[in-house]
C-alpha positions in Angstrom: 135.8 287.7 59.7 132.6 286.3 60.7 131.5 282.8 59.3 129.0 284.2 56.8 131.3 286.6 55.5 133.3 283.8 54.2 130.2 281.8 52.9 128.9 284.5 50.5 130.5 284.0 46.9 130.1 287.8 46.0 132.7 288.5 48.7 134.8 286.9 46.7 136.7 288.0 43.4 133.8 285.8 40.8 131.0 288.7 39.2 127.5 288.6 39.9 125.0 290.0 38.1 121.5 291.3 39.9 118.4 292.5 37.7 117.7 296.0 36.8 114.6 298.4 37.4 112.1 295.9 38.6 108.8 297.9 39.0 110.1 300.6 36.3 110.2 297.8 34.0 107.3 296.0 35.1 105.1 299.4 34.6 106.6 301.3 32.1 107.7 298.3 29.8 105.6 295.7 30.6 102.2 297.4 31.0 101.8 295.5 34.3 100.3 297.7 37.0 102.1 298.0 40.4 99.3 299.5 43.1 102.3 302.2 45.7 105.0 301.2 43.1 105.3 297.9 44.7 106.0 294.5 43.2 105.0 292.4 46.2 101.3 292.7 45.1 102.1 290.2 42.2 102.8 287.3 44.4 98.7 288.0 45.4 97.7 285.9 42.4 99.2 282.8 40.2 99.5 285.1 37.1 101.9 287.4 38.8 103.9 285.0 40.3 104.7 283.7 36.5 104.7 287.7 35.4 108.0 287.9 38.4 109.3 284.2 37.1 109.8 285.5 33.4 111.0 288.4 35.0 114.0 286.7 36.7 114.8 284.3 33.9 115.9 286.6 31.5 118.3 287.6 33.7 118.9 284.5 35.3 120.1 283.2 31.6 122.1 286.1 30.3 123.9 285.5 33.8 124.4 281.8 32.8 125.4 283.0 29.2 128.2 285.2 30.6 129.5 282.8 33.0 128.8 285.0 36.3 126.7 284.5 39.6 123.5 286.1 40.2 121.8 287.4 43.5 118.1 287.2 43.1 116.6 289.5 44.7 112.8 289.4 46.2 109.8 291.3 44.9 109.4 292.7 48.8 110.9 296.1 48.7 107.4 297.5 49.9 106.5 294.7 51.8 107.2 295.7 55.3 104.0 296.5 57.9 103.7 300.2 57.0 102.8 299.3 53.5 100.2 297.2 54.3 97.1 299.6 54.9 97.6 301.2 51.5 98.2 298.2 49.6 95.0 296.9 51.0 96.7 293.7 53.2 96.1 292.6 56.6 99.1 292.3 58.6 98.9 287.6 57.8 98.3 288.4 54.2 101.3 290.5 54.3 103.6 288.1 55.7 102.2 284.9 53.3 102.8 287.1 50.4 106.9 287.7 52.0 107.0 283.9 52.3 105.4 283.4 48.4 108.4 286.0 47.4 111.1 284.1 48.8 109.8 280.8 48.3 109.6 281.6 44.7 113.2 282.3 44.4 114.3 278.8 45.8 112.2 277.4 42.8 114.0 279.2 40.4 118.4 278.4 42.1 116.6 275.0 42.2 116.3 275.5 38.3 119.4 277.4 37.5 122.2 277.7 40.4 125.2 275.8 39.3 128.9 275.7 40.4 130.5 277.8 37.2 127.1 280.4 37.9 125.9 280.4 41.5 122.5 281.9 42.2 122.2 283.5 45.5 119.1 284.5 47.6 118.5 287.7 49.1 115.5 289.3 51.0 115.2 292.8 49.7 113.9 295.3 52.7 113.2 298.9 51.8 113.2 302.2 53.8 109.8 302.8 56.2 109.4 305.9 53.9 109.8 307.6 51.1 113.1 306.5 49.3 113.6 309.6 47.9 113.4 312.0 51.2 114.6 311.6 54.6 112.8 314.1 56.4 110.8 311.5 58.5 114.0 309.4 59.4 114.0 306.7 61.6 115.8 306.2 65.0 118.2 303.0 65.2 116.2 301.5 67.6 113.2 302.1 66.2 114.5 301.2 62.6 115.5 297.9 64.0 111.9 297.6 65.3 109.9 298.0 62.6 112.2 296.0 60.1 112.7 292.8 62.8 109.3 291.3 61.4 110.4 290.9 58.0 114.0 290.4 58.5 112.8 287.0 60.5 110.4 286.1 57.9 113.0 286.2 55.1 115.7 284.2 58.0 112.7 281.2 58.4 112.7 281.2 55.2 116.3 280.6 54.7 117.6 283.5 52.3 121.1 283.6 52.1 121.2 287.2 52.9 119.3 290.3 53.2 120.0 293.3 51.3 118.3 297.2 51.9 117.8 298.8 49.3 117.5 302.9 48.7 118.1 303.1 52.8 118.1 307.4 52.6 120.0 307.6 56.5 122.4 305.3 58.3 120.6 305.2 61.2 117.6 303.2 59.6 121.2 301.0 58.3 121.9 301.1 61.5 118.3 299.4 62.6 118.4 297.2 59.6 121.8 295.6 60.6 121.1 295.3 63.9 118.1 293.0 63.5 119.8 291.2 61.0 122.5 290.3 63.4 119.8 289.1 66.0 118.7 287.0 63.0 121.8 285.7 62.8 121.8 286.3 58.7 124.3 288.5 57.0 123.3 291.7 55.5 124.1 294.6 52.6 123.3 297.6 53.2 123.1 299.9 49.6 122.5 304.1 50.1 120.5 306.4 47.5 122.4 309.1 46.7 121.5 312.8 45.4 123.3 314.5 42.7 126.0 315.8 44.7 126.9 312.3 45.7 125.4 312.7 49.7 122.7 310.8 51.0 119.2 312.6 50.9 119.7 313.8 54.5 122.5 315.5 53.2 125.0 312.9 54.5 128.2 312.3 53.1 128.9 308.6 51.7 132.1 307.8 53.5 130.3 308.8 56.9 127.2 306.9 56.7 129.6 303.9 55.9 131.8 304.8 59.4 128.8 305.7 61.2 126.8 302.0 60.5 130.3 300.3 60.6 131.0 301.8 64.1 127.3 301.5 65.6 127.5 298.0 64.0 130.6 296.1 64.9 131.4 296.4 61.1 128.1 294.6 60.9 127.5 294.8 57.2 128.4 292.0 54.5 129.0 294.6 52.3 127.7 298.5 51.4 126.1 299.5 48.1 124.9 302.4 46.2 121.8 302.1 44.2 119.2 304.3 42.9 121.0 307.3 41.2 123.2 307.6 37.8 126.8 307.2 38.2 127.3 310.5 37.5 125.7 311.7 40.4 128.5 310.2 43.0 131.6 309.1 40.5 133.7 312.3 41.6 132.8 311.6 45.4 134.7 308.0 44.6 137.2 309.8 43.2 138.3 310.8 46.9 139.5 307.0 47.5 137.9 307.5 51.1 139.0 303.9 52.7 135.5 303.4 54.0 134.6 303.1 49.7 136.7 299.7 50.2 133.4 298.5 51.6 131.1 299.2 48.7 130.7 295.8 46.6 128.2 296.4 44.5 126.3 298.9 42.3 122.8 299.3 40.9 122.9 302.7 39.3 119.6 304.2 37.9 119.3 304.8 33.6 118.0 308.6 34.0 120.9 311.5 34.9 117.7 313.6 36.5 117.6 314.2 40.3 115.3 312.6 42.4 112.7 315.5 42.5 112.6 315.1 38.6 112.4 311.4 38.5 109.3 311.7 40.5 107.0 313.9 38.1 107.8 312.4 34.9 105.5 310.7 33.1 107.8 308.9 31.3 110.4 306.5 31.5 113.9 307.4 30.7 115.9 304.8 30.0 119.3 307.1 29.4 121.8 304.9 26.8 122.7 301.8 27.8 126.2 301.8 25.9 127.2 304.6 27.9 126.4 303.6 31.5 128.6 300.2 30.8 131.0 302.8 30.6 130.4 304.8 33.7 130.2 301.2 35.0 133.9 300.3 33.6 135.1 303.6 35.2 133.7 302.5 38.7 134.9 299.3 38.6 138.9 301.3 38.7 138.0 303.3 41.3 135.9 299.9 43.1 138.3 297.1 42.2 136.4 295.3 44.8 133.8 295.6 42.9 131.6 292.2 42.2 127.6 293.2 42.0 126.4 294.9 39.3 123.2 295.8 38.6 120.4 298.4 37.8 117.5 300.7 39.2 115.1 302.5 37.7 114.9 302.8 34.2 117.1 299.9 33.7 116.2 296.8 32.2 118.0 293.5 30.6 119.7 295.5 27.7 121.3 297.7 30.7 122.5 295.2 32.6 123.9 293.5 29.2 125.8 296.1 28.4 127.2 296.9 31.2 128.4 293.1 32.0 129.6 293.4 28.1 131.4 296.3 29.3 133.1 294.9 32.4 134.1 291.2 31.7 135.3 292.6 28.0 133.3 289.7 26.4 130.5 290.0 24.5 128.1 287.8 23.6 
């Protein structure tokens, strides 16, 4: 086991909490606009940045409330190079608005990490593309290309890991851990998944995990599976693959609906929270590894409430 594997508290058997549906939340609850669905863009001005830090905090102190950890995770999903032009940034403006991400998160675990509720800092990369199709995927080498720049921004600016978010392929995993490790910084790797529990590109689970562990020298911290409803990929757990002994963590989404449906609705759909603490409670028998919980769209606070109510069995 590598060093940083035994330095990252969710490895071990203590709960962390992570936030839910950042930019559904933001948008649909919050009225606060998000130009390409992208959160970086509030770091642009000094109202934003307190918009993101209000954000946080109410997680930050249920997390202290129920005595777990919690990963913080940067507002930079869409802040890699190919998001620039469309956002409107120059490639420097970019990068300073990475840095103002991260550098906000070291304020707050200044303000609230503790040794009974750690706070860890992660740099939160997202797929080239669309999150929600895989029909332009990315080489390995050329995923590891693109996503070196911000991988070394979030490594100078001392993150504790970095964590990829809706990744649609393993080879773009692939890419992602591979310029992590010439970062030396560790990394999580978490898959979208469709309704039938595969990845978009029609991947099964347990084989992206071999393929990325194989390519990688088991180069992942940790796997994860975020951006779909529990539903959609509880019955592929069922099959106890041993590669699911990887997956740590889960941020599921609030909605049942596909993808495709997700997409053109107009609406938010925030499901019942009651009900995915449940789905939660069933994952965490068939995950007994199982330490990050979470949400994705259409989740908010009250999700992730219930679904910590759920698992450590006592409420508030």
């Amino acid at each position: 086991m590598t060093k940083y594997r035994q330095q990252l508290p969710q490895l071990g058997s203590r709960m962390f909490l992570t936030d839910g549906g950042m930019e559904t939340t933001l948008i649909f609850l919050q009225g606060i606009e998000l130009p390409e669905f992208s959160a970086i863009t509030l770091m642009d001005k000094p109202e934003g940045l307190q918009i993101a830090k209000n954000y946080f905090q109410t997680y930050l102190q249920m997390a202290q409330d129920f005595g777990t950890g919690f990963i913080l995770e940067s507002m930079t999903w869409r802040g890699s190079s190919d998001w620039a032009a469309p956002l409107g940034y120059r490639p420097k403006q970019l990068e300073l608005l990475n840095r103002k991400a991260i550098r906000m998160l070291h304020d707050l675990h200044t303000q609230y990490d503790a040794s009974e509720t750690p706070v860890v800092i992660s740099g939160c990369v997202g797929p080239r593309g669309d999150a929600y199709d895989a029909s332009d995927a990315l080489t390995a080498n050329v995923a590891q290309h693109y996503h070196a720049k911000q991988i070394k921004i979030f490594r100078e600016e001392n993150v504790d890991l970095v964590t990829a978010l809706t990744l649609t392929s393993a080879d773009e995993a692939i890419g992602i851990t591979r310029a992590a490790q010439a970062e030396n910084i560790p990394v999580a790797i978490s898959f979208t998944l469709e309704t039938d529990g595969r990845l978009p590109n029609g991947q099964p689970l347990a084989d992206a995990i071999e393929k990325v562990d194989k390519a990688t020298g088991q180069g992942p911290a940790f796997f994860m599976i975020n951006c779909a409803h529990p539903s959609h990929f509880i019955e592929t757990l069922r099959g106890n693959h041993r590669s699911f002994a990887r997956i740590r963590g889960i941020r599921a989404n609030a909605s049942c609906k596909s993808h495709a449906e997700l997409d053109e609705a107009t609406e938010l759909d925030r499901g019942d929270p009651y009900e995915l603490g449940l789905y939660y409670l069933d994952l965490q028998q068939l995950l007994p590894q199982l330490t990050i919980i979470g949400g994705c769209c259409g989740t908010d606070h009250l999700h992730i409430e219930a679904i910590a109510k759920a698992m450590l069995a006592d409420p508030l």
